[in-house]
VOBA-1610 file (N, C-alpha, C; in pm, whole numbers, padded with zeros to 5 digits, always signed):
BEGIN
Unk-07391-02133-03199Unk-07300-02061-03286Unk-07198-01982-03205Unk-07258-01931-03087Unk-07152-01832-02999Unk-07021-01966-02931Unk-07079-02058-02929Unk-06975-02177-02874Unk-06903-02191-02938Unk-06932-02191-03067Unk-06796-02206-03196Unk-06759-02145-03245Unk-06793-01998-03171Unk-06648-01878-03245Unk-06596-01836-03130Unk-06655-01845-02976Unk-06547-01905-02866Unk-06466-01974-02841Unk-06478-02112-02893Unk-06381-02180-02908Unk-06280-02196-02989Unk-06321-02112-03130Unk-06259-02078-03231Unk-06140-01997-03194Unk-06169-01892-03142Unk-06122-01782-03052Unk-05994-01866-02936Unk-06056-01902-02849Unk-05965-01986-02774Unk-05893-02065-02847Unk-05861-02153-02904Unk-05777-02249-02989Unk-05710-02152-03076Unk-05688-02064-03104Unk-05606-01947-03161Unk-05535-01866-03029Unk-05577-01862-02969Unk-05493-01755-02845Unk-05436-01893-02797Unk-05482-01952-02787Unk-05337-02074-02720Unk-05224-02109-02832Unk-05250-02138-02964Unk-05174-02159-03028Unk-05057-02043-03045Unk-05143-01916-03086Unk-05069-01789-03057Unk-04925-01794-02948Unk-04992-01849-02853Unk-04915-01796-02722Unk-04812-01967-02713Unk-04801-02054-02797Unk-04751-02162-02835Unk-04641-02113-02883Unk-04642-02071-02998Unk-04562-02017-03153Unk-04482-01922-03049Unk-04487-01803-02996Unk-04448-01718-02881Unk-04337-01749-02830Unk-04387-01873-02721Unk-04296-01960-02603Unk-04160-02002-02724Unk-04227-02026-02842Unk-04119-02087-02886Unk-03969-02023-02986Unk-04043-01917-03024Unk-03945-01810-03090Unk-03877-01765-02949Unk-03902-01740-02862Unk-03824-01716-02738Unk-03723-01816-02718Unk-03733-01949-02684Unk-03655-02027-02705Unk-03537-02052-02794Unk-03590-02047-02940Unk-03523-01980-03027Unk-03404-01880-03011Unk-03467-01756-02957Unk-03388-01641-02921Unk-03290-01652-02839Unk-03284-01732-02743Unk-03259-01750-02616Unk-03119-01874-02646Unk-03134-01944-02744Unk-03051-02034-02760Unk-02936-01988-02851Unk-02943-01876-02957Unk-02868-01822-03039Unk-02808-01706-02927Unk-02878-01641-02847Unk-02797-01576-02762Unk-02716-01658-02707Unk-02708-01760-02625Unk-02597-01819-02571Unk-02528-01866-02640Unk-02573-01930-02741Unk-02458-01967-02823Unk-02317-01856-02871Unk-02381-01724-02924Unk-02292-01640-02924Unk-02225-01596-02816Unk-02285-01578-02725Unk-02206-01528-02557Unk-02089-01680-02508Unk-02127-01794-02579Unk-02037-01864-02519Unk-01940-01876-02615Unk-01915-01811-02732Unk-01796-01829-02837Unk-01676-01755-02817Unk-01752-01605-02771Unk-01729-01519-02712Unk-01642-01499-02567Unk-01529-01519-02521Unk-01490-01560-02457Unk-01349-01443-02437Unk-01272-01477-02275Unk-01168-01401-02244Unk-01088-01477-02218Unk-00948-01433-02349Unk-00859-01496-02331Unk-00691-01426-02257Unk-00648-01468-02160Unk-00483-01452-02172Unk-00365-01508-02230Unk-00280-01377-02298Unk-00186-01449-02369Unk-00059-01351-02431Unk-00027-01370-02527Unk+00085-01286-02536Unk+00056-01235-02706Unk+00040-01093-02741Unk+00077-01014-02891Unk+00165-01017-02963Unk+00204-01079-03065Unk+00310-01066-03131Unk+00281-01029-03301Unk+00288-00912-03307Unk+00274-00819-03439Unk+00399-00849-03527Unk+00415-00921-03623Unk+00568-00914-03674Unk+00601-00932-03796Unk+00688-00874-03900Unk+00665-00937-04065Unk+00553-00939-04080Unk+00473-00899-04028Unk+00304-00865-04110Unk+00207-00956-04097Unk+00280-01054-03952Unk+00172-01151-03906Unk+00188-01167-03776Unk-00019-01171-03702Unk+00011-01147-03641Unk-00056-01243-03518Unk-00029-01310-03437Unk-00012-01437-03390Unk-00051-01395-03220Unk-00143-01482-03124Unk-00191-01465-03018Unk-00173-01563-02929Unk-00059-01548-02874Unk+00001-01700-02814Unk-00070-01733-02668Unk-00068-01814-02593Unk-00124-01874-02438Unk-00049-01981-02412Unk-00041-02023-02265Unk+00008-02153-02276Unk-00003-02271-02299Unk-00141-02268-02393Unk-00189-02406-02418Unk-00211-02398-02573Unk-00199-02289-02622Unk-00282-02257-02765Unk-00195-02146-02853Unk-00197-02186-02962Unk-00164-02083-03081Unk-00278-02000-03159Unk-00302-01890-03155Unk-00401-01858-03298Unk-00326-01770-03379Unk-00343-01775-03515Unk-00386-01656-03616Unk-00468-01581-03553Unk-00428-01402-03585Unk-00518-01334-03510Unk-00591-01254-03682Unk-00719-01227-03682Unk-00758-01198-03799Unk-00765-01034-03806Unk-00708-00994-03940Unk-00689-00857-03927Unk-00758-00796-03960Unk-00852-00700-03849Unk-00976-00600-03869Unk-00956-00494-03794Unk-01049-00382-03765Unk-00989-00309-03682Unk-00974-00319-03527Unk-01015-00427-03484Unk-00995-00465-03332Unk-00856-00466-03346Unk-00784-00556-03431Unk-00652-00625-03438Unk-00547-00548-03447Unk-00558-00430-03561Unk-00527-00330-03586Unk-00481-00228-03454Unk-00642-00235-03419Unk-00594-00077-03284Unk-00523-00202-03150Unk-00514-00293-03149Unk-00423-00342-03092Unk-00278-00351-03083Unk-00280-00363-03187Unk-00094-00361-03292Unk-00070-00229-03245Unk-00165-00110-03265Unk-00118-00033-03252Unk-00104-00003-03119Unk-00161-00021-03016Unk-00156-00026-02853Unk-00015-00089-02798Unk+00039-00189-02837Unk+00092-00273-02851Unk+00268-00188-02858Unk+00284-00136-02998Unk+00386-00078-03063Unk+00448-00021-02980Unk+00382+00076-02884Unk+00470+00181-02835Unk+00525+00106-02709Unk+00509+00010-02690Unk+00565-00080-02546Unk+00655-00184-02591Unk+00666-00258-02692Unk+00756-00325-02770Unk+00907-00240-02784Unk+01022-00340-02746Unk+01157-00300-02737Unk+01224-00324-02879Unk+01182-00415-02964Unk+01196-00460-03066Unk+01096-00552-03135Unk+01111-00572-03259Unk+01026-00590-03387Unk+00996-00742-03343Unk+01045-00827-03235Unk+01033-00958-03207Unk+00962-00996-03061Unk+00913-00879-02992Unk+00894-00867-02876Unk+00757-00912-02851Unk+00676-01018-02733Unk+00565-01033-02740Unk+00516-00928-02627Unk+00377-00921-02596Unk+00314-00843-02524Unk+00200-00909-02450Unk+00219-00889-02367Unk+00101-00993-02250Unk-00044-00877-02234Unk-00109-00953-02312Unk-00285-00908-02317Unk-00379-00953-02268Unk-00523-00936-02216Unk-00623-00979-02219Unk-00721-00983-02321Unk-00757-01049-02392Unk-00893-01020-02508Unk-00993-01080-02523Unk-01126-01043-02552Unk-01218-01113-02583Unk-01237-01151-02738Unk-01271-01235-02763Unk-01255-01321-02885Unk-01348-01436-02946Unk-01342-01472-03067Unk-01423-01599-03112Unk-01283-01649-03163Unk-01316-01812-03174Unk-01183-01900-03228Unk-01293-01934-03326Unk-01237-01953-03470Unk-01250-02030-03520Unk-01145-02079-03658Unk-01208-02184-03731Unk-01111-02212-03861Unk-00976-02120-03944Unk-00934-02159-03933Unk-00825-02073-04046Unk-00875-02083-04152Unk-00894-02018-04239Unk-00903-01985-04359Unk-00830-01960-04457Unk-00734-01857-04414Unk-00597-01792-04510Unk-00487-01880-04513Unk-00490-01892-04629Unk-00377-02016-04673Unk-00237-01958-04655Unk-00196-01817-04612Unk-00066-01787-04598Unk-00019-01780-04410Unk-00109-01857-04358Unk-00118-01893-04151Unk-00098-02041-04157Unk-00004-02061-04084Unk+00031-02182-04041Unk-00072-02253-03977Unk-00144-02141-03878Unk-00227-02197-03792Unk-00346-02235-03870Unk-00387-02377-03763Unk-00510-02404-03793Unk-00610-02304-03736Unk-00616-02229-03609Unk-00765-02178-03589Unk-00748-02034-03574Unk-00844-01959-03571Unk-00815-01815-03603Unk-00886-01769-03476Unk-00818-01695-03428Unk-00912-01558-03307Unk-00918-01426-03367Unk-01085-01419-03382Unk-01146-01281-03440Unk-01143-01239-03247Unk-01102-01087-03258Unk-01107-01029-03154Unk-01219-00906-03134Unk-01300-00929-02996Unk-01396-00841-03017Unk-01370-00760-02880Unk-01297-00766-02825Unk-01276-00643-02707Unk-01157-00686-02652Unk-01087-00557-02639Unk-00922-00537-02592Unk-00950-00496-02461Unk-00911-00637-02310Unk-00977-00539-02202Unk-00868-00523-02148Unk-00709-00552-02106Unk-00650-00496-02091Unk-00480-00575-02142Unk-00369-00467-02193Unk-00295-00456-02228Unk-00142-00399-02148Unk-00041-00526-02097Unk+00089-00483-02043Unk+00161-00397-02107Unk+00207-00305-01975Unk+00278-00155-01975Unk+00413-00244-02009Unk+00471-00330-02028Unk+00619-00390-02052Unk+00594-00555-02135Unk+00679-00563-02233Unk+00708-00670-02305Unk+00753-00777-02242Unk+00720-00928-02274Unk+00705-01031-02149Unk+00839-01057-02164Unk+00858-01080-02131Unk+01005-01199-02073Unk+01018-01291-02180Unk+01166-01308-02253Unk+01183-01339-02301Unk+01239-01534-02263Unk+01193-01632-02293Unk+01213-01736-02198Unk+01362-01802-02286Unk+01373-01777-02367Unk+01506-01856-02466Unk+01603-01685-02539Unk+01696-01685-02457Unk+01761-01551-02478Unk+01943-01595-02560Unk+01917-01575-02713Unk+02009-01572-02797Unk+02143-01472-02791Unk+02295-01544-02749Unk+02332-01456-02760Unk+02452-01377-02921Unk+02387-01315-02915Unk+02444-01285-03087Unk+02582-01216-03082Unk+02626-01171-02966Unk+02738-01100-02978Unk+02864-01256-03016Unk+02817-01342-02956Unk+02948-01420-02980Unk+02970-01501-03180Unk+03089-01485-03190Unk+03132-01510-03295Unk+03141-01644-03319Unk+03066-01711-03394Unk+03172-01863-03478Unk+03235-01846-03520Unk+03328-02008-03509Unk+03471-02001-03549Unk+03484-02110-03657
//
C-alpha cells in the first residue's frame, strides 16, 4: 500500500513540474512576441490639419492619437518654423493596421516611448517658391 501512494505521489510531482515547464514557455513566448513589435524607429513628425503622420525613408505611418502622440506634438511645436514643417525623431512603437477610415495610410504606429527629439526642423528637400507671380 505504501508503494502506491509513493508512486501516486511521484506521478503527480512530475506532472506538476510538467504543467510548470510549460506555462513558462508560454510566458516566455508572449514576452517576445511583445518586445519584438515593440521596436525603435527613425523618422520625421509631422503634426498638421489635425493629422498626424510619421515618415522614414522606407515607410509611411498614421500615427495614433493618445497621449504618447499628443505629448509629442506638443514637444515637437515649439521647434517647428511653420504649420508644414517636419521634425526628425526617434520613437519606440508598434505598427499595425489602420483602422480609421479618415488615414490614407494603410498601417498605424501606436507610440510607446519618445527617446529622442531634434532641436531644428529637417530640411526641407523640394523648396516652393511662392514669391514668383504667374502670368
Amino acid at each position: 500500500m505504501k508503494k502506491i501512494i509513493l508512486l501516486f505521489m511521484l506521478s503527480a510531482a512530475i506532472f506538476s513540474c510538467k504543467n510548470s515547464e510549460d506555462k513558462n514557455k508560454e510566458t516566455q513566448e508572449v514576452t517576445s512576441e511583445i518586445t519584438e513589435k515593440s521596436r525603435a524607429y527613425k523618422g520625421e513628425f509631422l503634426n498638421a490639419d489635425g493629422a498626424m503622420v510619421f515618415m522614414g525613408p522606407n515607410f509611411i505611418y498614421a500615427v495614433k492619437r493618445d497621449i504618447m502622440s499628443e505629448g509629442l506634438s506638443k514637444q515637437v511645436a515649439p521647434i517647428k518654423k511653420n504649420e508644414q514643417d517636419m521634425v526628425g525623431v526617434i520613437i519606440k512603437g508598434t505598427i499595425s493596421k489602420n483602422t480609421e477610415k479618415e488615414s490614407e495610410w494603410e498601417e498605424m504606429i501606436t507610440i510607446t516611448e519618445i527617446m529622442r527629439v531634434d532641436d531644428k526642423p529637417s530640411e526641407v528637400d523640394i523648396k516652393l517658391n511662392e514669391s514668383e507671380k504667374k502670368n
